[in-house]
Steps between C-alpha positions, in 0.01 A plus 500: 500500500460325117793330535457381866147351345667319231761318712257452778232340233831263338578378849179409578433268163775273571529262177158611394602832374673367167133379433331778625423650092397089383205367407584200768549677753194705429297160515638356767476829716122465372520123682648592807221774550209226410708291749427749779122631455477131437583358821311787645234383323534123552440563894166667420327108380703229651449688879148488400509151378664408850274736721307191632792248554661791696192529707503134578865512595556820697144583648246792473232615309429729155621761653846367578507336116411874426824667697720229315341656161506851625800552688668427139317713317478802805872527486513463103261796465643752771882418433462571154517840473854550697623177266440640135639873690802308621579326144484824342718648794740272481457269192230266433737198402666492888192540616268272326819201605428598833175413458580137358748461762198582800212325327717172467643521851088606637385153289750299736376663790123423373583153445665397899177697659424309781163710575305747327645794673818442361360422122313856516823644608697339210217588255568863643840490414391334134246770450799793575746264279215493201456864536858572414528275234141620260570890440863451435468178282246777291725783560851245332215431248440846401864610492609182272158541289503892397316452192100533561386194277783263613439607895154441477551066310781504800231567772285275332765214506588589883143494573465181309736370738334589794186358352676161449622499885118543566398218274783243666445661828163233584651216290883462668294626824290258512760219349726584821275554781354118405830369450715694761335726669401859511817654628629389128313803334735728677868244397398550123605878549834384555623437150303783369681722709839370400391491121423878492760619728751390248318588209482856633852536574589383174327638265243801629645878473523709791226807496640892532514577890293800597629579826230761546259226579374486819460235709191595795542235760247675727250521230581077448427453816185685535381303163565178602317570793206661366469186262539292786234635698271504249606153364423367860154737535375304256633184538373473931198670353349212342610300868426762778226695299527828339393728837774286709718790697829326341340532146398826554870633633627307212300688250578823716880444476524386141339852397732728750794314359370564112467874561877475658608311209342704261622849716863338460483456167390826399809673653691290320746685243407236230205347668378197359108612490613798295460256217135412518456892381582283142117443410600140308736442826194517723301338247722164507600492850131487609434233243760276644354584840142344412569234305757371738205543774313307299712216367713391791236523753314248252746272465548538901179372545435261200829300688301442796182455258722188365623350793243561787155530340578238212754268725773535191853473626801668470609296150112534346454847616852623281354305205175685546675848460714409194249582239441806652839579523621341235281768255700808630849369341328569105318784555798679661651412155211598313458831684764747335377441174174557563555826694688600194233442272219654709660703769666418848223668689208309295698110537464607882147574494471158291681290801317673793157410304579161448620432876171619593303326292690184631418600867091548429504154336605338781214701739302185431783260659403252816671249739429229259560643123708328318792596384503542170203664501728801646766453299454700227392823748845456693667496164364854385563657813926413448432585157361824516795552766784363286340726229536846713818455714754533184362843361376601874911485587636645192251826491633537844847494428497711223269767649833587695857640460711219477707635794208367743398220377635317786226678703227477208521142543498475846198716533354289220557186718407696831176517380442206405673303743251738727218387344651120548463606848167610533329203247676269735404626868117648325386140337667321769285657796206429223571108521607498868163495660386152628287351229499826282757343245271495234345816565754663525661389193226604295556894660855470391417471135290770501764723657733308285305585133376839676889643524598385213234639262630842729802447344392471168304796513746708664752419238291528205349836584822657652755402277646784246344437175876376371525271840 
């Protein structure tokens, strides 16, 4: 069985192999991992950067700008799961290509849409390519970084990555929607894609198989549809009103398909939950789940804040969010050293406090305020974020045997990508409301600061003393 490992594990590295024990390779399997939570990440602020131009060009409302948003993130957070169990079932490094391989070929398919039904479709099949590629980018992370200090400045570096995706995301999005057009967000994929898929093959170092792993397709199934339903609950809410019999089912269904999930799970011989028993586990997954809640459904709403209530386009509109983003890319650097100076568990309570305090100074914020009068509020709420996510991740990861952290991380991003979800389709149906824009605006940054202060508390008084 050892030796069929060992040949299986030489096959598999092709050329990269001889580097497998190098500092270069090491690095560059570090790039080709930024490569793919960056991309992921990159589709988060230049779709939001093009929601309105897409409006303009394929018809509908909010809530059809809100299924191009969600149906990405939906299938992100349900798929992950069975795509960190399937890298450690069969080996994160096949996998995690895969993933670059899907995600390019979905970004094509994004980019010829000729209506909206087919973008939400490709941003479906974007969502399940992103999905694959997150966990097991962590999980070839994990396996290449074994030492605890060096794993965690690797994180920090990958998440650094994905933070500079966000910051470009409005500038190049705006910059090609005003020159080309908006299908040209989706073409810039293309030589990502290609970039990482060779990096990967060359240089990153196939994980152990554990062919134990299961793979639940029924349970998938009943999570993607339970996030679905729930997604689209809240999303028609703000449209049909909350007491509307579709709403209603919707809510209904969403919860019956939850318990199934969760009944699924639980029978599981390795079931995935098992490993919120882990009180710092728990602890960091529901962090990412509110602050995720809380960011992306702000910048959801600050994009149409931009372009509909202050007339911005596409181009001004990117440059408005590059502060913001732009103060994420230092702080992820910043972040490791500070948690190792004060603690992992205390840098998180920092960054959740920070983001909040961003979100209650903008309470005061109106159709007409200028902008940088709300500058400085948007840039603490990315820093506090680009403060937490680095220690958030690495607690996470090493809370775990190493022999799941394929499924670590992909619970990790479920719940997040989850809360994605819910911030999206929850401020959306806040804003939707004829005329209510403003008001409803204001409600999302008390929800916004109101979650995230949850998370800081929950962390800081729940953490192990050494967390």
């Amino acid at each position: 069985m050892r030796a069929s490992t060992i040949k299986y594990e030489t096959f598999d590295h092709g050329a990269g192999v001889a580097h497998a024990g190098s500092r270069l390779a090491t690095s560059l399997t570090l790039a080709a991992m930024s490569l793919g939570y960056g991309v992921v990440q990159l589709d988060v602020t230049i779709v939001n950067t093009a929601l309105d131009a897409m409006g303009r060009t394929l018809g509908g409302g909010v809530a059809e700008l809100q299924w191009v948003v969600s149906a990405y993130t939906i299938a992100f957070a349900a798929f992950i799961l069975t795509a960190g169990a399937l890298g450690d079932r069969i080996g994160a490094k096949r996998v995690f290509m895969a993933g670059f391989a899907i995600f390019t070929a979905a970004s094509l398919a994004c980019a010829l849409s000729p209506d909206a039904t087919v973008l939400i479709a490709a941003r479906l099949v974007q969502g399940l390519a992103a999905a694959i590629l997150v966990p097991n980018s962590l999980a070839l992370l994990n396996h290449a970084y074994p030492d605890d200090r060096a794993r965690g400045r690797a994180v920090a570096v990958w998440a650094a990555g994905a933070s500079l995706a966000l910051t470009a995301g409005p500038f190049v999005g705006g910059a090609l929607i005003t020159l080309v057009g908006w299908r040209a967000i989706f073409l810039v994929n293309l030589p990502i894609g290609l970039a990482g898929l060779w990096l990967s093959w060359r240089y990153a170092s196939e994980t152990t198989r554990a062919r134990s792993r299961e793979i639940d397709l029924p349970g998938q199934l009943a999570a993607i549809g339970a996030l679905g339903a729930l997604a689209g609950a809240i999303i028609e809410g703000g449209a049909l009103g909350w007491d509307h019999p579709v709403v209603v089912a919707a809510f209904v269904g969403a919860a019956g398909l939850a318990a199934l999930f969760i009944w699924r799970e639980s029978r599981a011989a390795q079931p995935p939950l098992s490993l919120f028993g882990h009180r710092l586990f728990a602890l960091t997954s529901l962090v990412g789940l509110l602050v995720n809640i809380a960011i992306y459904g702000l910048i959801f709403v600050l994009s149409l804040y931009f372009q509909r209530i202050n007339g911005l386009s596409a181009w001004w509109t990117g440059l408005a969010f590059v502060p913001m983003m732009a103060a994420v890319l230092p702080v992820n650097l910043l972040a490791p050293r500070l948690a190792e100076r004060i603690g992992p568990c205390p840098t998180i309570v920092v960054g959740a406090s920070v983001s909040a305090v961003g979100c209650l100074g903008l309470l005061w914020i109106e159709a007409d305020t200028s902008y940088w009068a709300i500058c400085a509020q948007m840039i603490a709420i990315s820093g506090g974020l680009g403060l937490l996510v680095p220690p958030l991740t690495s607690t996470l990861l090493g809370s775990v045997d190493k022999a799941r952290s394929g499924i670590a991380a992909g619970v990790l991003n479920a719940t997040r990508q989850t809360g994605s979800v819910l911030g999206v389709a929850l401020f959306g149906s806040l804003v939707a409301a004829e005329g209510a824009f403003m008001a409803g605006l204001h409600l999302a940054l008390v929800v916004s600061a109101s979650v995230l202060l949850l998370a800081a508390v929950a962390i800081g008084l729940g953490a192990p003393a050494r967390g």
